[in-house]
C-alpha atoms as one frame of an Amber mdcrd trajectory, in Angstrom:
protein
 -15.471 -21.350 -26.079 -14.248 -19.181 -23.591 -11.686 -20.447 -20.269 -12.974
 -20.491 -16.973 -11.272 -20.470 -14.263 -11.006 -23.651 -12.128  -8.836 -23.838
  -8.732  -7.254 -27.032 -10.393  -5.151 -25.119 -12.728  -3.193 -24.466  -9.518
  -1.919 -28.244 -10.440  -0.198 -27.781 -13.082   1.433 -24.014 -11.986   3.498
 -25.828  -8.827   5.084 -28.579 -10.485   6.237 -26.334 -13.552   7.560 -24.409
 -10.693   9.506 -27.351  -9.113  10.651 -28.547 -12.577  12.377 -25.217 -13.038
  14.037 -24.738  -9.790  15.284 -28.962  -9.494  16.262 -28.139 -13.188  18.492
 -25.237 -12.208  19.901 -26.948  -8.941  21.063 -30.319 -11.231  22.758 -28.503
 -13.697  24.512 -26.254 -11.286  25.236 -29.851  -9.011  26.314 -31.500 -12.262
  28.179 -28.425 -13.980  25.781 -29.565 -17.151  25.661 -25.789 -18.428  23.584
 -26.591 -21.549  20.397 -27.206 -19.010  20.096 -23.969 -17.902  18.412 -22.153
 -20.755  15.791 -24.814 -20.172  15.372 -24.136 -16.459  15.517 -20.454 -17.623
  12.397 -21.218 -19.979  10.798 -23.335 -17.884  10.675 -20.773 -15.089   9.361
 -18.437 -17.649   6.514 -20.650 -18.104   5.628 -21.450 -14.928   5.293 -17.264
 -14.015   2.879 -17.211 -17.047   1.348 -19.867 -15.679   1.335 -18.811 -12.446
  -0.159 -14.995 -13.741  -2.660 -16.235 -15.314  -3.957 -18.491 -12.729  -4.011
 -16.005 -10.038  -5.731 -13.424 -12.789  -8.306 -15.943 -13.250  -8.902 -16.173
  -9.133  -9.288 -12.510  -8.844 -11.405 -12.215 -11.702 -13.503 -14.868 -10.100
 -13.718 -13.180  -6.796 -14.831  -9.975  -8.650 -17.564 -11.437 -10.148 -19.093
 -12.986  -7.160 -18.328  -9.626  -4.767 -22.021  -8.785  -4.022 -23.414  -5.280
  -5.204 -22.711  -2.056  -3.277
């Protein structure tokens, strides 16, 4: 079954966002070095995330751009 875009996969792309950069910003507050690999992966995640949610939207608007 294939995935289709929806505009509610925008949900989850923000607050892996947020979760990355409040991750960062507590271990840098705290000096608790061992989080940062997991802000550093969790960022990762959320750009994948992120990349294939906007590929999705402008594959959507593609396919509904009326014939020339």
């Amino acid at each position: 079954m294939p995935v289709r875009y929806d505009p509610q996969y925008w949900s989850l792309v923000f607050p892996l966002g947020m979760y990355s950069a409040a991750t960062h910003a507590y271990a840098n507050v705290t000096g608790l070095a061992f989080l940062d690999p997991l802000a550093r992966i969790a960022g990762d995640i959320a750009l994948v995330a992120w990349l294939l949610a906007t590929l999705g939207l402008v594959r959507r608007l593609l396919q509904r751009r009326p014939a020339a």
